[in-house]
N, C-alpha and C positions, 0 to 999 in steps of 0.2 A: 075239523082241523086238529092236527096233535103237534102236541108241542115238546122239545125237549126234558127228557127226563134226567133225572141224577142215573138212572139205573142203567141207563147208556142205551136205550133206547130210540131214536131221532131218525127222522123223514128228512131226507136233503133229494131236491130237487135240481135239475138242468134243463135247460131247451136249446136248441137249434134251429137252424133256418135252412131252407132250400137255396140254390144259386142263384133263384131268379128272385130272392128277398132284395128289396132295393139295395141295402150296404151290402149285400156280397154282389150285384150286379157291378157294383161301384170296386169293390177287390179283384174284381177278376178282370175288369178293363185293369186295373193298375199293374196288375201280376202278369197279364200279356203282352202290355210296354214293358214293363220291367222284361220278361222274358225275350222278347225281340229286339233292346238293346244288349243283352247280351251275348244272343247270336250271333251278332255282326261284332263287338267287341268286350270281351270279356271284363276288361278293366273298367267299363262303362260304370258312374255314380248316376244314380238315379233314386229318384225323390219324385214318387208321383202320386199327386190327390184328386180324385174324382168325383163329380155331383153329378146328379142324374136327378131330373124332374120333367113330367111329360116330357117332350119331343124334344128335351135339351142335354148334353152330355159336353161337362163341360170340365177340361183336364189340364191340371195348374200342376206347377212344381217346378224342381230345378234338377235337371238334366245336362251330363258332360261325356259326351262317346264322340269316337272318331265314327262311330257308324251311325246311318242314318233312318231312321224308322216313318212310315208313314202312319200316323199314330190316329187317325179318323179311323183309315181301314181297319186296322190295329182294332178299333173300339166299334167299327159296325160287323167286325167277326166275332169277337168277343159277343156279342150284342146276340149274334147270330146262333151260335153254340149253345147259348144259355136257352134260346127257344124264344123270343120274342119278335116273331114274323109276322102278328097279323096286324096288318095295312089298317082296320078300323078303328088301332089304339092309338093314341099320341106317340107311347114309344116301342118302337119296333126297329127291328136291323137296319132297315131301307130306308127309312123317313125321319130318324134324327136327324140334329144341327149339332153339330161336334164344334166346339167351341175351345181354343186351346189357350194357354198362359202358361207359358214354359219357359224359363230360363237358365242360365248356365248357373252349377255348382259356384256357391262364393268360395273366392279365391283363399278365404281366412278360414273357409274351413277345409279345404285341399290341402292345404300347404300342410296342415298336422293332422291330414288322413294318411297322403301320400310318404311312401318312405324318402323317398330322396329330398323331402325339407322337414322331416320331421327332425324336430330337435333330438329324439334319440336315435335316431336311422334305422328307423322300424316302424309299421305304420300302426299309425294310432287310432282310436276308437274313433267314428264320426259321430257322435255325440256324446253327452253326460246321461248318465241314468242310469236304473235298478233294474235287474231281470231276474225272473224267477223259473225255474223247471222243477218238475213232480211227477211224480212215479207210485204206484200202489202198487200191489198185489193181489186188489180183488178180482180183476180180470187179465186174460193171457196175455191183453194188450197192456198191461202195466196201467191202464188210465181207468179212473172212475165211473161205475158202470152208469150214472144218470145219465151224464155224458156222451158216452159211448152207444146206448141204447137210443137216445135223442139223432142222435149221429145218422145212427142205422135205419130210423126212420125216417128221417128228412131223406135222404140219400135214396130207401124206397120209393119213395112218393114220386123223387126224378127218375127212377128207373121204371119206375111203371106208366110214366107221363112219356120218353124219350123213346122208346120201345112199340108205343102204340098200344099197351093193353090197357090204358083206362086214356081212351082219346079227348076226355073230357077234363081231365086232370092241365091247368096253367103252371107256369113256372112259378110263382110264389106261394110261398106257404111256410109254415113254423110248426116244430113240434116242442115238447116237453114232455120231462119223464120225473115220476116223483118215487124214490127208493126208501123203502122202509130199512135202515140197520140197528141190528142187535149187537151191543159189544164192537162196535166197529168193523161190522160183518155186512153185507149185502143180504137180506133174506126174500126180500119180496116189493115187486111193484104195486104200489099202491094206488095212484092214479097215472093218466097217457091224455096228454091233449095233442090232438093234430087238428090241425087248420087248414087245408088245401085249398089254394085257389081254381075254384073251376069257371066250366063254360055255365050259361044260365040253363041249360038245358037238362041238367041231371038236377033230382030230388033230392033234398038234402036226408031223405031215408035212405037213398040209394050212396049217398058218401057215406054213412054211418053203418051201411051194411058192409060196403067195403073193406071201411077201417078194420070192422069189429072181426068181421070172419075173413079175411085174407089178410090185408096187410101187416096188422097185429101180430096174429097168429105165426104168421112166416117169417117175420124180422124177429120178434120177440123171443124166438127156437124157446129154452129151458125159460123162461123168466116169463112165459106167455100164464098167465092163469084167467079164470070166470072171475074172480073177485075183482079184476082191476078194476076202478072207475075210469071209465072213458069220456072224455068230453071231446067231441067233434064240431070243428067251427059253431063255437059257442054261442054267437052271435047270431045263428041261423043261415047265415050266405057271408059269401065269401068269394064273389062275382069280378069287381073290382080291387086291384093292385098292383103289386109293383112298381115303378116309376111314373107309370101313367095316372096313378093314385095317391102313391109315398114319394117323397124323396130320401135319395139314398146319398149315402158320404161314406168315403174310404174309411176303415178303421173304428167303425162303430160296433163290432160284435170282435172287441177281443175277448170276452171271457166264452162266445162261444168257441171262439178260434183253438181256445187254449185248452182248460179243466174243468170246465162248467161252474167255475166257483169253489169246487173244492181246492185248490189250491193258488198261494197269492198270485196277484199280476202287479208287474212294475209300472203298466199304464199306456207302456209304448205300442204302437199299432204293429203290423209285420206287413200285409200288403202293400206294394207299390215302391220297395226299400230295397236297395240293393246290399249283399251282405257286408261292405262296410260299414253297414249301420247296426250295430249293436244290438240294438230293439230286435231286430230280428236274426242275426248269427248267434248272439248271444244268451239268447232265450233255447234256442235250437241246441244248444251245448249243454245248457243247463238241462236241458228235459234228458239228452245223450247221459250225464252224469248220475240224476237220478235214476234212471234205470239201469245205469250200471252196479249202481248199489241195491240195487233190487235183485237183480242178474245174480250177483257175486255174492248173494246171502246174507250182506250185511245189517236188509234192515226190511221190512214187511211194505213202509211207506218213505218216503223221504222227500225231501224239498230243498232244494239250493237256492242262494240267492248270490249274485255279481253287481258290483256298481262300478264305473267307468268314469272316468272326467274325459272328457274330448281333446283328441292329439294324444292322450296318453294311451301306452300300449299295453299297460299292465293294469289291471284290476286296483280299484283301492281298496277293495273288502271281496272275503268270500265268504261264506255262511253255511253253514251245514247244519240241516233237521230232520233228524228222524224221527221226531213225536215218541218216543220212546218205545221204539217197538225195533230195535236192534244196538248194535254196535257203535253208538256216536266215536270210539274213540279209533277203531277200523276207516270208518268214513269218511272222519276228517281224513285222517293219514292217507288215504286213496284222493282224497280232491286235494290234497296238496300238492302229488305228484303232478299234476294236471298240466296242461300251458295255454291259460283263459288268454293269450293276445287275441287281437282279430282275426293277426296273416297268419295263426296257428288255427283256427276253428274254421279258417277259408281254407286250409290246406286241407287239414283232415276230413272233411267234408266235401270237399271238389265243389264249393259254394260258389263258382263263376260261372257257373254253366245254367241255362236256361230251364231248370228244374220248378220254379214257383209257380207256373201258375195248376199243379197238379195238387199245391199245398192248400188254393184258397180256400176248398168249399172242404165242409163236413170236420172241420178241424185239421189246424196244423202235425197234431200227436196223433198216435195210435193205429198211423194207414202203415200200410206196407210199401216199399219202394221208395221209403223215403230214408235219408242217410243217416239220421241223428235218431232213425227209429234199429237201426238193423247194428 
């Protein structure tokens, strides 16, 4: 183990998850409802949470569209995509019990979302809270490499399980990526744990050869070295999971959603939220901010923070940090010009369109294709 030094020295670590991790099984049903009410009507509020445990999927919240979703199918395609078909496990596409608790949006909180009763005739935040966005410059993606490398490895794991080249490979699994920095530099990987859910049929030599000489090797491009320590399902097997094992709930891996840690979270989840909900247009603006301060030279790192009161359409606070590694007096001056409402960060963004469920898995920051990233 190493520990923080004065000398600026420090090992900070991230992990990630596969989509078939119980809470992201549980995001991506919520971000395909979400997605499918807003196909049908783009003004649609939705608010949806999801549980999943063996053969049960069960999906609560409050929902207001003129359009109409069939929201089982909704969650045995979702179910389906992710790769959970065999018929021998409790949960699979074909053999869940979809179980719903849905209700309409309260009317006390529409009435100061919606512009036409909002007290200032502009629509106001749907809820109270703090969001945070962050931005580096140790990778091209602007995002912290533990992160980003955890990213790339959970994401391999599905692409060589979805593909057919390691058939053996299940949809659950976690990785983790541990970064040695000097001076607040990325220098070197230090230890990589990956967990993959397999079938009982492969060696746990044969997952460890895997890791060690392909997967590693090919995600990892410049950062791959012999000295890493590798820990491969630690535990020895790794047979049993997913929902048929864990239960899963909407919104439990926002910090992998987000920065890995290195930068704050306000607490709010993002799947299953439609973008009048702050927690996630909000957070989405702020990460767009901080890389514009990245972008535009003003600062190496930075970090914004917004807080909201509900029905109001203007921010109570903004925040600007650059950790002192450029122009805080540039950066205020650039986030002042800014216009944090929500109908401004829905516009710029074309945030009514069925773009989230591309957001759920592998993090919300640092993909391409996404609006708040380009």
């Amino acid at each position: 183990m190493t520990m923080t030094r004065a000398s600026g020295s420090y090992i900070f670590t991230s992990e990630s998850v596969t989509e078939g991790h119980p809470d992201k099984v549980c995001d991506y049903i919520a971000d395909s409802i979400l997605d499918a009410y807003l196909e049908k009507d783009p003004k649609s509020r939705v608010a949806c949470e999801v549980l999943c445990k063996e053969q049960h999927v069960i999906i609560a919240g409050e929902i207001t569209s003129s359009g109409e979703v069939d929201h089982e199918a909704v969650a045995r395609q979702a179910v389906r995509e992710i790769g959970y078909l065999d018929p021998s496990t409790p949960f699979n596409a074909d053999g869940v019990q979809v179980h719903q608790y849905v209700t309409r949006q309260s009317p006390e909180i529409s009435q100061g979302v919606d512009i036409d009763t909002n007290l200032e005739s502009d629509q106001g935040a749907g809820d109270q809270g703090i969001m945070f966005g962050y931005a580096t410059d140790e990778t091209p993606e602007l995002m912290p490499l533990p992160i980003l490398l955890a990213h790339s490895l959970a994401r391999g794991l599905a692409a060589d399980r979805h593909s057919g080249k390691c058939a053996w490979l299940r949809p659950d699994g976690k990785t983790q990526v541990s970064v040695r920095y000097e001076n607040d530099k990325p220098v070197a990987i230090t230890d990589v744990i990956v967990s993959p859910q397999h079938q009982p049929s492969i060696s746990r030599e044969g997952i460890i050869a895997y890791v060690n000489d392909d997967l590693a090797p090919r995600i990892l491009g410049k950062w791959y070295s012999k000295d890493i320590r590798f820990h491969v399902n630690p535990t020895g097997s790794f047979v049993l999971g997913g929902p048929s094992a864990d239960a899963g709930v909407t919104g439990r891996k926002i910090i992998v959603d987000t920065y890995g840690g290195a930068g704050r979270h306000g607490g709010g989840a993002f799947s299953g939220k439609d973008p009048s909900k702050v927690d996630r247009s909000g957070a989405y603006f702020c990460r767009y901010i901080a890389r514009q301060i990245i972008r535009k030279g003003m600062a190496r790192r930075a970090e914004i923070q917004v807080s909201y009161a509900i029905g109001k359409p203007r921010p109570l606070s903004v925040k600007v940090d650059t950790f002192g590694t450029g122009d805080d007096f540039a950066a205020v001056k650039y986030v002042e010009e800014l216009d944090f409402r929500p109908a401004a960060i829905i516009e710029r963004f074309r945030l009514l369109r069925p773009i989230y469920r591309q957001t759920t898995n592998y993090g919300h920051f640092g993909k391409p294709g996404l609006p708040w990233e380009e």
